[in-house]
DSSP file (Angstrom, degrees, kcal/mol; ACC not computed):
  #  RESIDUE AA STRUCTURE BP1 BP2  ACC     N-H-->O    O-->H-N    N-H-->O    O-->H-N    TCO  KAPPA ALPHA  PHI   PSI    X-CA   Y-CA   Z-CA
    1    1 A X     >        0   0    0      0, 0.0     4,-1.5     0, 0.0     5,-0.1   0.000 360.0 360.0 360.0 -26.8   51.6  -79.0    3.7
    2    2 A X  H  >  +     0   0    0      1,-0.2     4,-1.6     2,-0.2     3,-0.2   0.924 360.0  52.6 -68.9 -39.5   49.6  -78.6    0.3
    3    3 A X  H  > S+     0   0    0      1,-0.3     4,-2.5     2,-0.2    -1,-0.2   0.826 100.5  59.5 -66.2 -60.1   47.3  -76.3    2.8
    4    4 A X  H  4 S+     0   0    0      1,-0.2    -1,-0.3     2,-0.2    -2,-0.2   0.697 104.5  49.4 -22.0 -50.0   50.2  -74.2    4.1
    5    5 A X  H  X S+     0   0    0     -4,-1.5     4,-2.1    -3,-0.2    -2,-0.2   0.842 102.0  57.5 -86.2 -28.0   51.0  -72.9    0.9
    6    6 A X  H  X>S+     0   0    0     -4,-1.6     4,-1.8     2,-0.2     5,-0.6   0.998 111.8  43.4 -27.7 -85.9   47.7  -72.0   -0.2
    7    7 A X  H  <5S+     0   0    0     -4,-2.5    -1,-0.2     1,-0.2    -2,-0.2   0.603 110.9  54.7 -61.4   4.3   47.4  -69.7    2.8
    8    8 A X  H  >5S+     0   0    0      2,-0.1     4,-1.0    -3,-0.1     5,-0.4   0.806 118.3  46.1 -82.6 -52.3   51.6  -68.3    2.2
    9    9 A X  H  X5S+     0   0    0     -4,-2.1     4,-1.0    -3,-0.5     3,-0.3   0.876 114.1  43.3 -78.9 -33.2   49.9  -67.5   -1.3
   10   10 A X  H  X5S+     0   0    0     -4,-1.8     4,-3.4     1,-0.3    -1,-0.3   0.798 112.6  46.8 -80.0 -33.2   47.0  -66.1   -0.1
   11   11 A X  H  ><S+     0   0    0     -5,-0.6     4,-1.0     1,-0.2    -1,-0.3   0.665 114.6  49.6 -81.6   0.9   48.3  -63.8    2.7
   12   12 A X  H  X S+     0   0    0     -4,-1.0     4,-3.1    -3,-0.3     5,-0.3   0.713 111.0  52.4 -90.8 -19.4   50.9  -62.6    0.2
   13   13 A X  H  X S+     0   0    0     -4,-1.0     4,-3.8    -5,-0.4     5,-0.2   0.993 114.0  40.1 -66.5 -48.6   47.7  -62.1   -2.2
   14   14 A X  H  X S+     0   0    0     -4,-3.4     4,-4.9     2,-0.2     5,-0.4   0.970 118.1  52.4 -71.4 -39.6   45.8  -60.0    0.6
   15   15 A X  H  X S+     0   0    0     -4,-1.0     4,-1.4    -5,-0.3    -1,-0.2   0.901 106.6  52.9 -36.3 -56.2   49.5  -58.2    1.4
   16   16 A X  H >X S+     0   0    0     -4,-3.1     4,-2.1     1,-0.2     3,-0.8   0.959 117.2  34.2 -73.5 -66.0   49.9  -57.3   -2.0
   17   17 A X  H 3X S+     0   0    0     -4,-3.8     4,-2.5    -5,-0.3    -1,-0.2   0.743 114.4  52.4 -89.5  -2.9   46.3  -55.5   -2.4
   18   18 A X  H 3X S+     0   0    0     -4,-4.9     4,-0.9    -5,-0.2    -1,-0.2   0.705 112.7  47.8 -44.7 -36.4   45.9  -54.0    0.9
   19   19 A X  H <X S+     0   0    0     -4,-1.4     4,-2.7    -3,-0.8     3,-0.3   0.983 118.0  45.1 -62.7 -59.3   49.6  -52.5   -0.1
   20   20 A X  H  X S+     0   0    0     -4,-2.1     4,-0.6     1,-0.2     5,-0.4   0.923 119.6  39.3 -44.3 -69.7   47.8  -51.6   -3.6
   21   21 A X  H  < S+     0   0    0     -4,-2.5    -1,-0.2     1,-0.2    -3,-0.2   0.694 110.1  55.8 -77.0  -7.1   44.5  -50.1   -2.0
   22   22 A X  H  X S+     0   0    0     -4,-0.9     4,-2.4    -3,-0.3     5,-0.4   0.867 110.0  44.3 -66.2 -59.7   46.0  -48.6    0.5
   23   23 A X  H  < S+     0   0    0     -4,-2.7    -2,-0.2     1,-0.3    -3,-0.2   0.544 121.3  45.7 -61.7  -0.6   48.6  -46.3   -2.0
   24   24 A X  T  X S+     0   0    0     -4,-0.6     4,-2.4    -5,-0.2    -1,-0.3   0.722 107.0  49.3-119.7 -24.4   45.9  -45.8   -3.9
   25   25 A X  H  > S+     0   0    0     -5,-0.4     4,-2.9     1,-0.2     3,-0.2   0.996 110.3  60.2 -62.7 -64.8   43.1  -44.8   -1.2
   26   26 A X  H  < S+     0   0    0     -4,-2.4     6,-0.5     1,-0.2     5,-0.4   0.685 113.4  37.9 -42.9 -21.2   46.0  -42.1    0.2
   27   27 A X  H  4 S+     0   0    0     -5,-0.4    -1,-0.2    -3,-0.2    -2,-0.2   0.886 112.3  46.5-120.9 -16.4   46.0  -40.6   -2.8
   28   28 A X  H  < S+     0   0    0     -4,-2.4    -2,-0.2    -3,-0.2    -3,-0.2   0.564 120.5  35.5 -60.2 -19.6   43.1  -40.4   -4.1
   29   29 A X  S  < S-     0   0    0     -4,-2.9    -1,-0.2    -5,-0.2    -3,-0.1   0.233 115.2 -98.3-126.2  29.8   41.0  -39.1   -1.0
   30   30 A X  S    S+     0   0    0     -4,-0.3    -4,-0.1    -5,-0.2    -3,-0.1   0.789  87.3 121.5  86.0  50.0   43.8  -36.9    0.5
   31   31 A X    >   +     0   0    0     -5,-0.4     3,-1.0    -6,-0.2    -5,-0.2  -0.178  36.0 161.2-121.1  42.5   45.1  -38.9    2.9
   32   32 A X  T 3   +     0   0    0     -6,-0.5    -5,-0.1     1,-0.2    -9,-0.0  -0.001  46.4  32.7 -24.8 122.0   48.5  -38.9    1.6
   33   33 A X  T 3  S+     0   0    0      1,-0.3     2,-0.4     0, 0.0    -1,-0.2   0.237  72.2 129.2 115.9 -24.9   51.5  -40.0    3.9
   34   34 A X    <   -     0   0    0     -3,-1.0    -1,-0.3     4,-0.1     2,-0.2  -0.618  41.3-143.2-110.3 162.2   50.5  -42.3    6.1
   35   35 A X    >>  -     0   0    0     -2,-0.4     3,-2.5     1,-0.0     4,-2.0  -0.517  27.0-104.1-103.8 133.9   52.0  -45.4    6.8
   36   36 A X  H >> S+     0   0    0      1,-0.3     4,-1.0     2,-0.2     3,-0.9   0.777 126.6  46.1 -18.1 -89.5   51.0  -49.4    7.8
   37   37 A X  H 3> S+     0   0    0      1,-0.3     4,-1.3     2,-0.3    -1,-0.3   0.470 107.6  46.3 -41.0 -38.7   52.0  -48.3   11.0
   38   38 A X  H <> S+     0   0    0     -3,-2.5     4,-3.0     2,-0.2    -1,-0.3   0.938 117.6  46.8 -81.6 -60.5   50.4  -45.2   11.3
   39   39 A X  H <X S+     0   0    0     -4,-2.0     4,-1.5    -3,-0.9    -2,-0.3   0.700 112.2  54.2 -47.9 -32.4   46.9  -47.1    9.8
   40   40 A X  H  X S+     0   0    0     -4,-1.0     4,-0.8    -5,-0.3     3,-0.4   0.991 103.0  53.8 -87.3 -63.6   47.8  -49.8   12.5
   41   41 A X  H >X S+     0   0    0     -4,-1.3     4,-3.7     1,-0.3     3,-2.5   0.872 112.0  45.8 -46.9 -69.0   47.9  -46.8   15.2
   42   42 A X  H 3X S+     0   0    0     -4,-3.0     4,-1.2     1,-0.3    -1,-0.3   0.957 107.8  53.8 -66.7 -40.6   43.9  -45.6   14.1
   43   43 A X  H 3X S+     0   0    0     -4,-1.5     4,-0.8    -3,-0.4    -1,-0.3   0.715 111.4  47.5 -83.6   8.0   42.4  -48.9   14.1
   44   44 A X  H <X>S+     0   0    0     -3,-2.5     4,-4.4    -4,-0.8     5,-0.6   0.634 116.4  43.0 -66.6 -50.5   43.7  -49.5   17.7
   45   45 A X  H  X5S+     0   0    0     -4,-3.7     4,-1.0    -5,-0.4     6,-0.3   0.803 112.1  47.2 -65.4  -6.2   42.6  -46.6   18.7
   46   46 A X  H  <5S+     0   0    0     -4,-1.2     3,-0.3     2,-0.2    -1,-0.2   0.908 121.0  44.2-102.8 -53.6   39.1  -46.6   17.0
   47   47 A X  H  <5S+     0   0    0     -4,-0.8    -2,-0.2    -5,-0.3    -3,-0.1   0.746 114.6  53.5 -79.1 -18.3   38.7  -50.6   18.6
   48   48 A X  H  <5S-     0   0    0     -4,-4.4     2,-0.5     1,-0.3    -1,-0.3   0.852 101.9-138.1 -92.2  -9.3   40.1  -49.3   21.8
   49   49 A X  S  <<S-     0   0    0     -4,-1.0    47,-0.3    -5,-0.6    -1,-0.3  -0.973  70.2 -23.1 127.9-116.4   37.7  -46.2   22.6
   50   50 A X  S    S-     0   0    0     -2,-0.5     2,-0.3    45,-0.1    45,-0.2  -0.820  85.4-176.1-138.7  74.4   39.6  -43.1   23.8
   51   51 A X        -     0   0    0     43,-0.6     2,-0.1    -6,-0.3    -2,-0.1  -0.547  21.1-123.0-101.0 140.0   42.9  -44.7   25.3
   52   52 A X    >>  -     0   0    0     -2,-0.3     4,-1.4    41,-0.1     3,-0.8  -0.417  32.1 -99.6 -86.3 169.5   45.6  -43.1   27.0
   53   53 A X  H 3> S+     0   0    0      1,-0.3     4,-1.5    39,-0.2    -1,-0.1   0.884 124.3  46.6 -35.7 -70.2   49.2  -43.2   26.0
   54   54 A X  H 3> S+     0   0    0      2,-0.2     4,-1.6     1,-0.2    -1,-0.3   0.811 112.4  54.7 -56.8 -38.4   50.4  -45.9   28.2
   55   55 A X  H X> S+     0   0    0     -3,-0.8     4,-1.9     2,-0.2     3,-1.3   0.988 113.9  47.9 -38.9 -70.8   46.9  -48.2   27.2
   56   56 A X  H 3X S+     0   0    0     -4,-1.4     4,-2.8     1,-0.3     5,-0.2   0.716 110.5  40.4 -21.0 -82.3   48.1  -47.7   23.9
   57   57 A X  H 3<>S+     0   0    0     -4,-1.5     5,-4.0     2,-0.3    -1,-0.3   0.557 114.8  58.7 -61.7 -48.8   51.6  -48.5   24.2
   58   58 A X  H X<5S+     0   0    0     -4,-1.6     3,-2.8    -3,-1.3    -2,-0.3   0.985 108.5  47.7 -28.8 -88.2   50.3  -51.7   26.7
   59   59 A X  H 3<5S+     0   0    0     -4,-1.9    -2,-0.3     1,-0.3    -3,-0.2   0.784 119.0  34.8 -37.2 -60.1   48.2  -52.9   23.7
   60   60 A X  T 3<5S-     0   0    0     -4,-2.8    -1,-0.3     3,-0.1    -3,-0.2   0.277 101.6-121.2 -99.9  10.3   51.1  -52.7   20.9
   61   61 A X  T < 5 +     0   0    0     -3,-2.8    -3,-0.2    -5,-0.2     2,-0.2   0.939  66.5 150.7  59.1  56.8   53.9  -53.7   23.3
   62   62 A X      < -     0   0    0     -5,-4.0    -1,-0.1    -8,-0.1     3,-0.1  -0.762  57.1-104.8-120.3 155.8   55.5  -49.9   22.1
   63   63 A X     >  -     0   0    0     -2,-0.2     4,-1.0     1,-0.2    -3,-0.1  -0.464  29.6-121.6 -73.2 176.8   57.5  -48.0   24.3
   64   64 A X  H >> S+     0   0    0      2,-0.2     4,-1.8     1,-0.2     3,-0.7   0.938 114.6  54.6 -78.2 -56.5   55.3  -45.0   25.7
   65   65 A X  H 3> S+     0   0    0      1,-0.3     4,-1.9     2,-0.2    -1,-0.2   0.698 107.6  57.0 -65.7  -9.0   57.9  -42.4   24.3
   66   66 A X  H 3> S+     0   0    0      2,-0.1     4,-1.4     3,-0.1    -1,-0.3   0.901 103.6  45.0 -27.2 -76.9   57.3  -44.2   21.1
   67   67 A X  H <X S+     0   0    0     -4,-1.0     4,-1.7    -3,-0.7    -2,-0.2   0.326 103.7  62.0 -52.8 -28.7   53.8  -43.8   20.8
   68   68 A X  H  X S+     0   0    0     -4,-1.8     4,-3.1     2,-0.2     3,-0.3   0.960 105.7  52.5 -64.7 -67.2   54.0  -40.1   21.8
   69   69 A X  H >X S+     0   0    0     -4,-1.9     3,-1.3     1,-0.2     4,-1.3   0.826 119.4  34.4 -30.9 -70.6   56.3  -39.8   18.3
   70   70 A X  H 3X S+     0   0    0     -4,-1.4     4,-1.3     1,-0.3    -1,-0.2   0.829 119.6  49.1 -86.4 -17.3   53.6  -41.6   16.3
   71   71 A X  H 3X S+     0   0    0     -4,-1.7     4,-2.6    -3,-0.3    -1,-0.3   0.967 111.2  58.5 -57.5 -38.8   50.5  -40.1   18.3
   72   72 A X  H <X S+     0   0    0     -4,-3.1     4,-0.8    -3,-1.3    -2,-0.2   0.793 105.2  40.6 -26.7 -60.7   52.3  -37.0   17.8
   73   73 A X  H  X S+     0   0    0     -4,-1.3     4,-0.7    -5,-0.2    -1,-0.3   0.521 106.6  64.6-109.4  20.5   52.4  -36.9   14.2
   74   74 A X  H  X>S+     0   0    0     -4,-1.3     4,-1.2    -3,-0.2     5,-1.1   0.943 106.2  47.1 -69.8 -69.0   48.8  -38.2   13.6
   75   75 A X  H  <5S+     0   0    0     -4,-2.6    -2,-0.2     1,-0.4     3,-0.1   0.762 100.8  58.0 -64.7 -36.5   47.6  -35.4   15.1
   76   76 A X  H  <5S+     0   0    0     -4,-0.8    -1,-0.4     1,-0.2    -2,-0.2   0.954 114.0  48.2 -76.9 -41.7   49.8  -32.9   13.2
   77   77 A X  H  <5S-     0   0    0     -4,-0.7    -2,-0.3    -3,-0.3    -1,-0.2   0.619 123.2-109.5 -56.8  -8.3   47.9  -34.7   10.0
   78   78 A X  T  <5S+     0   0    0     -4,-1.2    21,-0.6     2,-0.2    -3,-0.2   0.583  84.3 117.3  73.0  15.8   44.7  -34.4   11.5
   79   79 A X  S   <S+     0   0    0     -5,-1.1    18,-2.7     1,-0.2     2,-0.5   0.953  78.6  12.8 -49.1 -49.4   43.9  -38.0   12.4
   80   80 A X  E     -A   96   0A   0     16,-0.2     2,-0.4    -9,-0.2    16,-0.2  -0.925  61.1-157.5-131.0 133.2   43.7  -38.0   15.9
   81   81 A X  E     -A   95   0A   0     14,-3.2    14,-2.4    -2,-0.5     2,-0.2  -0.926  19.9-133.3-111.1 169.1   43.5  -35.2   19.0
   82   82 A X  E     -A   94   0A   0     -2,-0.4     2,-0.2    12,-0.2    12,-0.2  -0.553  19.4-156.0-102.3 177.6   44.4  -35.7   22.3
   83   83 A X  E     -A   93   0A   0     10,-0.7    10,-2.6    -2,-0.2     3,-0.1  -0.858  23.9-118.1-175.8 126.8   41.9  -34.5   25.3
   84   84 A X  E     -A   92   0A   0      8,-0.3     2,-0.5    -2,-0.2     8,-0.3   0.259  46.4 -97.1 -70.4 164.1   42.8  -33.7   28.5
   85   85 A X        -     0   0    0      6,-1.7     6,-0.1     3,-0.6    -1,-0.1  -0.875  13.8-136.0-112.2 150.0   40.9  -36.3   31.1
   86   86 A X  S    S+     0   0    0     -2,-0.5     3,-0.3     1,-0.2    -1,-0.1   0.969 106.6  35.2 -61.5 -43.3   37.9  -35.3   32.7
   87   87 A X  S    S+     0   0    0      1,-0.2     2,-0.4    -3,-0.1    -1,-0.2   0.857 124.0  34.1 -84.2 -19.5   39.4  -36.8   36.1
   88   88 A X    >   -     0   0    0      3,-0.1     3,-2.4     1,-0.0    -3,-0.6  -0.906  54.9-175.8 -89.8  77.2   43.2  -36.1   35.8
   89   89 A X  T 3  S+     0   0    0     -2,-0.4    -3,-0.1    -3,-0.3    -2,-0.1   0.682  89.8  70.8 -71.5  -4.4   44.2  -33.0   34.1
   90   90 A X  T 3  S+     0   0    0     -6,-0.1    -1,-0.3     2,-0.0     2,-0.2   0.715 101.6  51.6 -58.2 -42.4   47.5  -34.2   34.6
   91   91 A X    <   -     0   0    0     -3,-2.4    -6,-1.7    -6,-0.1     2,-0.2  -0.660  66.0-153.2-113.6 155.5   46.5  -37.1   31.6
   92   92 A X  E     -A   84   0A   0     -8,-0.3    -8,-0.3    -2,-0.2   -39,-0.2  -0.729   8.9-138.1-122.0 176.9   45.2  -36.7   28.3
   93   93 A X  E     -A   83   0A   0    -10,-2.6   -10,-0.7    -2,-0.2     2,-0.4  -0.553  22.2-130.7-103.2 165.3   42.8  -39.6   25.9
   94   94 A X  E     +A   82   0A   0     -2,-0.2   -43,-0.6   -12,-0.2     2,-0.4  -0.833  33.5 175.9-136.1 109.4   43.5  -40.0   22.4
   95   95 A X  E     -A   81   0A   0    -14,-2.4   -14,-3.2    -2,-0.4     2,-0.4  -0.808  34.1-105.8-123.9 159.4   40.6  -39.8   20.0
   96   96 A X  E     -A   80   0A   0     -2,-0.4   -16,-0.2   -47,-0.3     2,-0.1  -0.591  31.3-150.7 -85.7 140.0   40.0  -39.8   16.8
   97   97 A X    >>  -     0   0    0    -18,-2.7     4,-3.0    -2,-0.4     3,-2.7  -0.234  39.4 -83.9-112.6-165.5   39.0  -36.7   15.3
   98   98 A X  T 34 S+     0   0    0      1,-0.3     5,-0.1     2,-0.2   -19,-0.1   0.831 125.9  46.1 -45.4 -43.6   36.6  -36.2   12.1
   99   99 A X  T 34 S+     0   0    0    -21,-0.6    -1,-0.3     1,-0.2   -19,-0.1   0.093 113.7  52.1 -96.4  28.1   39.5  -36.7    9.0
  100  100 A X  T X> S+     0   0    0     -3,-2.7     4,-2.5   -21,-0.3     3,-0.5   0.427 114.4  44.8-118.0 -35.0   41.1  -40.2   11.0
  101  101 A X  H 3X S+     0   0    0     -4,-3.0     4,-0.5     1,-0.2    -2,-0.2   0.539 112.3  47.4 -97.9  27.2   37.1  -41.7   11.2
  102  102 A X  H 34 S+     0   0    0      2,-0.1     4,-0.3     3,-0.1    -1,-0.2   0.432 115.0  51.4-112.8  16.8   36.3  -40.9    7.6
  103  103 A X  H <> S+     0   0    0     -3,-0.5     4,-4.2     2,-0.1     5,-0.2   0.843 109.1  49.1 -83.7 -50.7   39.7  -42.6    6.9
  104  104 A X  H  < S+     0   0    0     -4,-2.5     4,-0.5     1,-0.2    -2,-0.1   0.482 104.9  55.7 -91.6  27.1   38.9  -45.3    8.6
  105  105 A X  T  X S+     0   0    0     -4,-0.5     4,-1.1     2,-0.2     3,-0.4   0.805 110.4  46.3 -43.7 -60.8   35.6  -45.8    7.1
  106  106 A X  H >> S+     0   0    0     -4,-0.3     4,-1.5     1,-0.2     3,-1.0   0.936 108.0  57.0 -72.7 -31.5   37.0  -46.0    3.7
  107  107 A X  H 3X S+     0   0    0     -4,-4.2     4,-0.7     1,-0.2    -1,-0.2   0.849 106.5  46.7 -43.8 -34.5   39.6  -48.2    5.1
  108  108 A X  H 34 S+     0   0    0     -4,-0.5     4,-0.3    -3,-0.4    -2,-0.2   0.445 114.9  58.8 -95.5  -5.5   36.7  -50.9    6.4
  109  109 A X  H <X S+     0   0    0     -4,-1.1     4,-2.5    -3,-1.0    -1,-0.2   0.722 102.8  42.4-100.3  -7.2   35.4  -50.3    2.9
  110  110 A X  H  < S+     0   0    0     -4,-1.5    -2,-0.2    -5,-0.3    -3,-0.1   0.688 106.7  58.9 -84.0 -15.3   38.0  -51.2    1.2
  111  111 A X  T >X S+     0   0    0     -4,-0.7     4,-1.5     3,-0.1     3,-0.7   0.714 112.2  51.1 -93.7 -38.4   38.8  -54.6    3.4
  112  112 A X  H 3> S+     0   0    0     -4,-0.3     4,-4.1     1,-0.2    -2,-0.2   0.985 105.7  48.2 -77.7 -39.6   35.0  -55.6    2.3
  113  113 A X  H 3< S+     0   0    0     -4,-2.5     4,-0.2     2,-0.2    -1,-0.2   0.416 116.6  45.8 -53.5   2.3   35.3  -55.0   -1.4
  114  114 A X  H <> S+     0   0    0     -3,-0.7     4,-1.0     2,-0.1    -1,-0.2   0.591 118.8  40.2-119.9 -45.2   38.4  -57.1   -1.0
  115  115 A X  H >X S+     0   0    0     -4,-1.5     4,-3.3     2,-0.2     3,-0.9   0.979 109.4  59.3 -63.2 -51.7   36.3  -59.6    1.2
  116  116 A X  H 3< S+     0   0    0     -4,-4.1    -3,-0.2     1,-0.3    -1,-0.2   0.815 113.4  44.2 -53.0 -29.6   33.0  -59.2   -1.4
  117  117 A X  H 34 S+     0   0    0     -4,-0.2     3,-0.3    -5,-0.2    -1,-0.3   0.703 112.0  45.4 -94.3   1.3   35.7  -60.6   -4.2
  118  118 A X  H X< S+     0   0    0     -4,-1.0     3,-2.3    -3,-0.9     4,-0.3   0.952 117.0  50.2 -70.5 -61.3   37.4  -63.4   -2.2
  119  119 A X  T 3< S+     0   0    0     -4,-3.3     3,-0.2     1,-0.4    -2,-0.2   0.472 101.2  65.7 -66.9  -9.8   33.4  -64.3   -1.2
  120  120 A X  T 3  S+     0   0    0     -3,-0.3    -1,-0.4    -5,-0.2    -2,-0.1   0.534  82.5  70.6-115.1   8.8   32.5  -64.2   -4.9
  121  121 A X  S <  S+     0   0    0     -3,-2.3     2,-0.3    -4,-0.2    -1,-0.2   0.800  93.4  87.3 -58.8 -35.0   34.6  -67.4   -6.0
  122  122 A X  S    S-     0   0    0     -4,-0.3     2,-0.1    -3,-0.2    -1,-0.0  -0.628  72.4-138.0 -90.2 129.8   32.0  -69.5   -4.0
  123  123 A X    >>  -     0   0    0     -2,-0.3     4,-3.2     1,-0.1     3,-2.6  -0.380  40.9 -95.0 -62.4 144.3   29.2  -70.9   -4.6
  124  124 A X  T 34 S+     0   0    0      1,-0.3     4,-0.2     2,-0.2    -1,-0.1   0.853 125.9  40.0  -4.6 -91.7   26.0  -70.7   -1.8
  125  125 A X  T 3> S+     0   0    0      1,-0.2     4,-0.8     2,-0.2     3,-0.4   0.682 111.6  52.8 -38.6 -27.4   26.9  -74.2   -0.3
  126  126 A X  H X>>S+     0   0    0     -3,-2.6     4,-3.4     2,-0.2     3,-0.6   0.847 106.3  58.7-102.7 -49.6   30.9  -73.7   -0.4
  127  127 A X  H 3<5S+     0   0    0     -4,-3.2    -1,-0.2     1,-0.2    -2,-0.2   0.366 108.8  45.7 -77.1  29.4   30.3  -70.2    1.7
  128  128 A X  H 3>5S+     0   0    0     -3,-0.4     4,-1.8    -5,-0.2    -1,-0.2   0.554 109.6  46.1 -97.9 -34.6   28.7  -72.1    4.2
  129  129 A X  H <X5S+     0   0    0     -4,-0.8     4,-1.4    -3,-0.6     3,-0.2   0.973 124.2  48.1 -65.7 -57.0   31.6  -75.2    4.4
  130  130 A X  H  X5S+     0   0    0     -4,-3.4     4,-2.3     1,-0.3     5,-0.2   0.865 103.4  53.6 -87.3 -29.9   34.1  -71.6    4.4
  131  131 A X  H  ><S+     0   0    0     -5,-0.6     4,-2.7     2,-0.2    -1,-0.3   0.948 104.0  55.2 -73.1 -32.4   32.5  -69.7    6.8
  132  132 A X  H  X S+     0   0    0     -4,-1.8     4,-0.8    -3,-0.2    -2,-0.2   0.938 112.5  47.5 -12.9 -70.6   32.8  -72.7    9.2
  133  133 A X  H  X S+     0   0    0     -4,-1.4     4,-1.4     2,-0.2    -2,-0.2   0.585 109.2  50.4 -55.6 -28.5   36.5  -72.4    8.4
  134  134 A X  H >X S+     0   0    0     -4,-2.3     4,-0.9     2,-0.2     3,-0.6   0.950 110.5  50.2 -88.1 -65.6   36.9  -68.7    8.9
  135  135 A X  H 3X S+     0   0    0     -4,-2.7     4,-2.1     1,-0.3    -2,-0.2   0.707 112.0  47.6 -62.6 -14.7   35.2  -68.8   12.1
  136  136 A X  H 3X S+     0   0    0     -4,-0.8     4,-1.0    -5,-0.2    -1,-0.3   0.993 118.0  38.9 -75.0 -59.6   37.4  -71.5   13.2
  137  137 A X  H <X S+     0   0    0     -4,-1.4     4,-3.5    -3,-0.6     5,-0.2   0.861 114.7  53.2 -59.2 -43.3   40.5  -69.9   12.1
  138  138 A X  H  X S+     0   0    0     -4,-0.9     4,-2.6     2,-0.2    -1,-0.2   0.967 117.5  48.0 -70.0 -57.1   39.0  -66.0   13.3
  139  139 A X  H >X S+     0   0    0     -4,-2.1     3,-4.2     2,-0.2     4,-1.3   0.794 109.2  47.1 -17.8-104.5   38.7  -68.3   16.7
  140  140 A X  H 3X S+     0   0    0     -4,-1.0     4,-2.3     1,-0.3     5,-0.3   0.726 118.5  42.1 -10.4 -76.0   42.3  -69.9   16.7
  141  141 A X  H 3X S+     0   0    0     -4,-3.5     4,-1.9     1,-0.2    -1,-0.3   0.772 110.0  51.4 -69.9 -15.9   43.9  -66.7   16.1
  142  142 A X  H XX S+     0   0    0     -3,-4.2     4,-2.3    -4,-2.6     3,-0.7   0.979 114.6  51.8 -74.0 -54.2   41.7  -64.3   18.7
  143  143 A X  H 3X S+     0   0    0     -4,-1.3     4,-4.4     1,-0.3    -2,-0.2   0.932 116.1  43.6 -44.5 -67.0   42.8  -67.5   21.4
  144  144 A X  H 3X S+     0   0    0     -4,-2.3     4,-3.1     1,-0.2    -1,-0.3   0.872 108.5  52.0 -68.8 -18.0   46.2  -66.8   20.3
  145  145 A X  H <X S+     0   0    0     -4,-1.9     4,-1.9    -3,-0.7    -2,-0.2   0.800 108.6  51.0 -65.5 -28.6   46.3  -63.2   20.3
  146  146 A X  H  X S+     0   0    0     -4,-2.3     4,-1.4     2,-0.2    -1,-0.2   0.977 111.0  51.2 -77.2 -40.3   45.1  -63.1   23.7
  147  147 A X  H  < S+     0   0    0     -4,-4.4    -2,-0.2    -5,-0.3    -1,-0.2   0.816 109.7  50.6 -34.8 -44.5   48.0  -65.7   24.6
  148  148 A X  H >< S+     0   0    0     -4,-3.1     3,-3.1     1,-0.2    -1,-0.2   0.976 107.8  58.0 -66.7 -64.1   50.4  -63.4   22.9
  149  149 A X  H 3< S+     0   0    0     -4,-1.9    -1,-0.2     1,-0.3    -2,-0.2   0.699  98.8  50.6 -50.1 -29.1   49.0  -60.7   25.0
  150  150 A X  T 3<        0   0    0     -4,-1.4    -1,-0.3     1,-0.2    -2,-0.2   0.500 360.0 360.0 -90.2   0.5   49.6  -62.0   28.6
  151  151 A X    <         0   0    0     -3,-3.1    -1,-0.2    -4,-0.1    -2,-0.2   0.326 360.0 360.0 -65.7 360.0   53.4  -62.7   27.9
């Protein structure tokens, strides 16, 4: 139980500055406006490739007319454009255009300086005992995510 609450304290810990470096990243590099959700939206799209609406939608269990809204207004921010498919002209991709991957760059740097202080409580020996532990846990939750995913 002792264990449990450690990791309640620690995911509120990571909540709390992701919330923090996030408000502060959007306004300092002129990405102003966008939302968890919206942030959720570009690292799908960056880990799935060039995915069409309905992939998309598949993936985050969204409705499609959903997904149009939020593709929609990425694009009117200049995250993302759509593109037409080479084999369909009927269907478009959704990729990310120049100002969504130098967001998420600074995003993936900001999730390692957040990792580089977690990592710098421990001594040599102890980040070997913990990286054990994270790969078990990174395990355990990819095993359930895939579970989740085949409901």
């Amino acid at each position: 139980m002792q264990a449990e609450k450690l990791l309640e304290q620690i995911i509120e810990y990571f909540g709390y500055e992701f919330t923090r470096v996030n408000e502060e990243m959007t306004h300092l590099q002129d990405f102003s406006g966008l939302t968890f959700a919206q942030i959720g939206y570009l690292e799908t799209i960056s880990r799935l490739g060039h995915p069409s609406v309905t992939d998309l939608a598949l993936t985050l269990k969204i409705s499609k007319p959903s997904v149009t809204v939020a593709v929609q207004k990425l694009c009117a921010g200049g995250y993302l454009k759509k593109v037409n498919s080479c084999l369909d002209k009927r269907s478009w991709h959704i990729h990310l255009n120049s100002r969504g991957e130098k967001f998420l760059v600074a995003h993936k740097k900001m999730h390692a300086s957040v990792a580089k202080t977690v990592a710098g409580a421990f001594k040599a020996e102890e980040r070997e005992k913990l990286t054990g532990m994270l790969e078990k846990i990174v395990a355990h939750i990819s095993a359930e995510r895939q579970r989740m995913e085949k409901k």
